[in-house]
N, C-alpha and C positions, 0 to 999 in steps of 0.2 A: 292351161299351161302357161299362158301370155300372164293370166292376172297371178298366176303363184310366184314368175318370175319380178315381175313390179314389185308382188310383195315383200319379197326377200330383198330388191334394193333399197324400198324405203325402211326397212327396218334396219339395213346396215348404214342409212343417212343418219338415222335418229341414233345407232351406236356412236355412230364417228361423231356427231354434234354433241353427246356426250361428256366422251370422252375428252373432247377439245375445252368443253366448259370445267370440267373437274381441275384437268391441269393448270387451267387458267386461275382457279379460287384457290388450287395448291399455293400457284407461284404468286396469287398478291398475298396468302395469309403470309409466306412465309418470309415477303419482303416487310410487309407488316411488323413479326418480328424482327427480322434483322434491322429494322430502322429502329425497333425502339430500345433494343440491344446497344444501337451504337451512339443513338443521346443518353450521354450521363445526365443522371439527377442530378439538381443541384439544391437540393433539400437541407444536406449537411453543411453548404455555405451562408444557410437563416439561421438567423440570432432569432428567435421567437420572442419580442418581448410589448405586452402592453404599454400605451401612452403611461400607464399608473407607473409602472417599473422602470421605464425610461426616468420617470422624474424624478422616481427614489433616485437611483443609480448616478442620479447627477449627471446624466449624460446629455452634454450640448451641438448641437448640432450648427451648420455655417455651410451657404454654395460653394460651391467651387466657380469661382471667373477669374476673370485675368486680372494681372500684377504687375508692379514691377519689381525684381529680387535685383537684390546686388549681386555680383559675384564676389565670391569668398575666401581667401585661404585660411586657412587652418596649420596654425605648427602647436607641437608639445614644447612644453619651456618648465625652467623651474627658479623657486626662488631664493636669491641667493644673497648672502652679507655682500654691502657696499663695501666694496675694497679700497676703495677711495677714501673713508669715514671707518676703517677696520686699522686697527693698531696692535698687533704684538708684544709685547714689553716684556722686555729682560733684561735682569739687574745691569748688566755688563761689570759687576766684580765679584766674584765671587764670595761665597760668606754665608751665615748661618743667618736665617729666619729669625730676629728676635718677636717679633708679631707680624699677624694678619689680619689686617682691618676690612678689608673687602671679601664679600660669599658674592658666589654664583648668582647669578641674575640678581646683581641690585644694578641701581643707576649710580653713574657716579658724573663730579663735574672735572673738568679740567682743572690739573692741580693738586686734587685731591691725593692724600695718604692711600695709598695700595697696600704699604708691606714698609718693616722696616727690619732692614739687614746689618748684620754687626762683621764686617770684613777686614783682617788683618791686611791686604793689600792696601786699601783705602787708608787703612791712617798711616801708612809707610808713604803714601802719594802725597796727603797732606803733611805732615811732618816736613818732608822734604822739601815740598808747598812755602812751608812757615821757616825753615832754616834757609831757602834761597830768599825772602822779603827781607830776612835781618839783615843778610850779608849784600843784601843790595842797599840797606839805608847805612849799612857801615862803608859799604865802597861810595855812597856821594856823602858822607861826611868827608871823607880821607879825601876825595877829589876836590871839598869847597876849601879846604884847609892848606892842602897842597897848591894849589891857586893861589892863593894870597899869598903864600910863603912865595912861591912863586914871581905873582907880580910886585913881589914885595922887595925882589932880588935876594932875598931871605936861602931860596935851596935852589938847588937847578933845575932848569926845563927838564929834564929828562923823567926828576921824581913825580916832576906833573904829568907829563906824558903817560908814566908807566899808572898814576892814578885813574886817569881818566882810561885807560884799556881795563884796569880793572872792573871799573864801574861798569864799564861796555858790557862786560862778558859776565856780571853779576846782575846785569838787565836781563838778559837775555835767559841765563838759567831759571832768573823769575818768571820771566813771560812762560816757558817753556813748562815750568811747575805746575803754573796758573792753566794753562792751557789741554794739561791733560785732566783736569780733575772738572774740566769744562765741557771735555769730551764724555766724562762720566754723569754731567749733571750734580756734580757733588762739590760745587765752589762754597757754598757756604759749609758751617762744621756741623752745626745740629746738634750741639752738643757732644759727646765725645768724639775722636778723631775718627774711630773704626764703624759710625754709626751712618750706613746712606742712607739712603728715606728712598721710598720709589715710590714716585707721584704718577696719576694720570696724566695722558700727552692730550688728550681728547674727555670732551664731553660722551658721556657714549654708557652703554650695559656691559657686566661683567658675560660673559660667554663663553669663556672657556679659564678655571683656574687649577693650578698644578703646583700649588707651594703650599706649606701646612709650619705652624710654627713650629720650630726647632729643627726645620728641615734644611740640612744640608742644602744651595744651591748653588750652579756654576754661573761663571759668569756669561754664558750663552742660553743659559734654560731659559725658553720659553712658558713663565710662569705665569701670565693673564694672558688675556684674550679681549679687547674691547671694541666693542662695534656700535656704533651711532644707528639706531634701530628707524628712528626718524624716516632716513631713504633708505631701499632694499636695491637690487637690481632682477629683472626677472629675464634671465639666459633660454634663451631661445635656439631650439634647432631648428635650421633651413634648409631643405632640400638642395640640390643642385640645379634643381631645375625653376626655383621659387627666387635664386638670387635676384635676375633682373628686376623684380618687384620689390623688393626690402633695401630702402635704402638710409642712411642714415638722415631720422626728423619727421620719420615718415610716424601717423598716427596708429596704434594700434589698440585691440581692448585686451586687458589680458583677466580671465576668469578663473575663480579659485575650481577646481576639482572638486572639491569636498565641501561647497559650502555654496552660496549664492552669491558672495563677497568677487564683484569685479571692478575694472577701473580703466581709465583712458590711460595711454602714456604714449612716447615718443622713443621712436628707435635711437640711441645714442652712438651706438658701435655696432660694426660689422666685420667679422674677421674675413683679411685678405686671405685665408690659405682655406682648405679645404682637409679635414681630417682624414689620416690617411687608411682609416680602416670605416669608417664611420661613411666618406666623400657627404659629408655635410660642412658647413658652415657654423658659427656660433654668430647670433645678434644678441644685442643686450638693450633691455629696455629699463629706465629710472623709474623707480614708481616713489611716489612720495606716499610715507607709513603712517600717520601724526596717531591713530588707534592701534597700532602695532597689529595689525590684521595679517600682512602678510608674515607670514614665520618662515623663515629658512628652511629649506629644505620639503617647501610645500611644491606641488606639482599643478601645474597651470596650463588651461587652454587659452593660445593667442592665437584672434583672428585679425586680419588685416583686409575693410573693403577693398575691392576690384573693379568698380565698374557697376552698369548697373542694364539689365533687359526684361524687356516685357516680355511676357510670356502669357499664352490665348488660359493657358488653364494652371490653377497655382489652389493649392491646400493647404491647411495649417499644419506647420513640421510636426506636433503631436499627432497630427491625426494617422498616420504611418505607419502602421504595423507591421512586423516582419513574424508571418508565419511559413513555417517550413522552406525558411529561407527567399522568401519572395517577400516581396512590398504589397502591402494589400491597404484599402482601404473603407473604413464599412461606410455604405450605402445605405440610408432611410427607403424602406420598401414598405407596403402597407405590414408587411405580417411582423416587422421589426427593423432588424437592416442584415444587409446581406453584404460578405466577406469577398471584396470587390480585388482581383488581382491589378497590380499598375505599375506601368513604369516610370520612374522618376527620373527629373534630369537637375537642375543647380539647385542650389539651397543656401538660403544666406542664416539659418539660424533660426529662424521665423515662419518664413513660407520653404517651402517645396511645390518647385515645377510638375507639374503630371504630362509627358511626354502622351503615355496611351492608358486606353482603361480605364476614362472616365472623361464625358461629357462634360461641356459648361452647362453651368444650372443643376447637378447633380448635388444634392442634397446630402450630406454627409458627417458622419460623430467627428467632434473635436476633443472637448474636453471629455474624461470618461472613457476616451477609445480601448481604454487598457480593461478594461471591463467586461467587456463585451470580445476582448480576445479572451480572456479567461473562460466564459461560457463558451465559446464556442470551442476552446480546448476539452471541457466536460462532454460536450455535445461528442468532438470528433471518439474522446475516450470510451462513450457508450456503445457507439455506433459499431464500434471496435468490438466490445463486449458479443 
């Protein structure tokens, strides 16, 4: 009875030991899965590609270590005709176009025939011009005359007198003739009375023209447009908060948009007010043109040094990619390179800071980087598939 009792306890040890070992291999398989459940692959962040394909592909590689970046501002600007070197021109007498010697975009020099207008006001200014100069050489004839008779005791003082107020006031209507046809630029006659000539005031390009011959114009139309291409100005927006820094002399570089064409230049102007919808500033910067490169109306990045700091870890600004809205960087792994996420902090242009996400000494694409974002977009697209 003793030994049936023994037996049945040690068969219920070896249950229960069991039992305890079963639950045990339950709960590591299952942690087992659950941990490899919760490490993501990172299989879809390898660019797979042989040393051969790397060298087709052009892809260059460079460490990352430390630098020192400047710091940088950045404004949008654009560029604009020197107002300074920009001239308007209109007849100021109204009249009929008898020619037009100057088209759209030539060069012309100072001086130069623009247009020549045939205006009946004009030869009414000079006419009147030419009958105030007679009646001025006839009132100091009658006054040299009247003088001698005068000292001659010949007539009396008074005929002298009233001689010489003539002459006065036949001076004066001269001057006065003389003086508006001076305000026109039209002192000389050019041949017949009604004919003005409209010359260039400046050296400079046609840029804007609006007179055609036989065309009626007033004497306020604005009928050329010429501007000294030579210097440009490139107008710059300022934040409110970038004033303290931009001041006028200060150096900047300003870069075309659309082209590789950049340049040093020197802030000249800086608006005291502040726009009221815009709360920007305008600066203006000179650039000197001599290849006519900047064209009006081109769009331009100005940056302006800040300063300058070292920083422990710094990449080449190409090397940057932005996938699915992150900064990423590829990494040289043996199997290719692998799509590195990172945070970046200043940038002068050239290098970029790496805040996090990547080691000094970390091997990495430079030139090419855009290549290798391409494949790994196919990659992620399959993967998708």
């Amino acid at each position: 009875m003793k030994q049936t009792r023994k037996t049945a306890i040690a068969i219920g040890v070896i249950v229960l030991v069991g039992a305890l070992l079963a639950t045990a291999i339950l709960t590591t398989n299952g942690d087992a899965e659950e941990s490899h459940t919760e490490a993501p692959s990172h299989a879809e962040d390898i660019v797979a590609l042989t040393p051969q394909q790397i060298d087709a592909a052009g892809i260059a590689t460079a460490k990352a270590v430390s630098a020192t970046i400047g710091t940088v501002l950045r404004f949008p600007g654009e560029i604009k005709l020197n107002e300074d070197r920009t001239a308007h021109v209109v007849p100021r007498v109204a009249g009929v176009a008898e020619s037009v010697s100057a088209d759209l975009g030539q060069s012309v020099r100072k001086g130069q025939v623009l247009a020549v207008i045939s205006s009946p006001e004009l030869a009414e200014l000079r006419s009147s011009a030419l009958a105030a100069n007679q009646r001025l050489d006839l009132a100091r004839l009658t006054l040299d005359r009247e003088k001698k008779l005068w000292e001659s005791r010949i007539s009396a003082e008074q005929d002298y007198l009233q001689a010489r107020q003539a002459w006065h006031e036949a001076r004066i209507a001269a001057q006065t003739a003389s003086a508006k046809l001076a305000a026109l630029g039209a002192n000389g006659t050019d041949g017949p009375l009604n004919r003005y000539v409209l010359r260039a005031p400046l050296d400079g390009t046609v840029v804007q023209k609006h007179v055609a011959q036989g065309e009626a114009v007033k004497e306020d139309a604005n009928v050329f447009m010429l501007s000294d291409l030579t210097t440009v100005w490139a107008e710059v927006v300022i934040a409110a908060q970038d004033l303290e820094a931009v001041r006028p002399g200060t150096t900047v570089t300003v870069s075309s948009s659309a082209s590789a064409t950049s340049a040093e230049g020197k802030v000249s102007y800086v608006s005291a007010l502040l726009g009221t919808e815009t709360r920007t500033a305008t600066a203006r910067v000179v650039l000197p043109n001599p290849q006519l490169a900047w064209r009006p109306g081109l769009f331009v990045n100005v940056t302006m040094a800040r300063g300058e700091r070292q920083v422990p870890v710094a990449v080449a600004a190409d090397a940057v990619r932005t996938v699915d809205g992150k900064a990423i960087v590829y990494v040289r792994v043996p199997q290719g390179f692998r799509a590195q996420p990172v945070t970046v902090g200043i940038t002068d242009g050239r290098l970029v800071e790496v805040v996090a996400g990547l080691a000094p000494g970390a091997v990495y694409a430079t030139a090419g980087s855009f290549v290798l974002k391409a494949e790994q977009g196919k990659a992620d697209a399959g993967h998708d598939d």
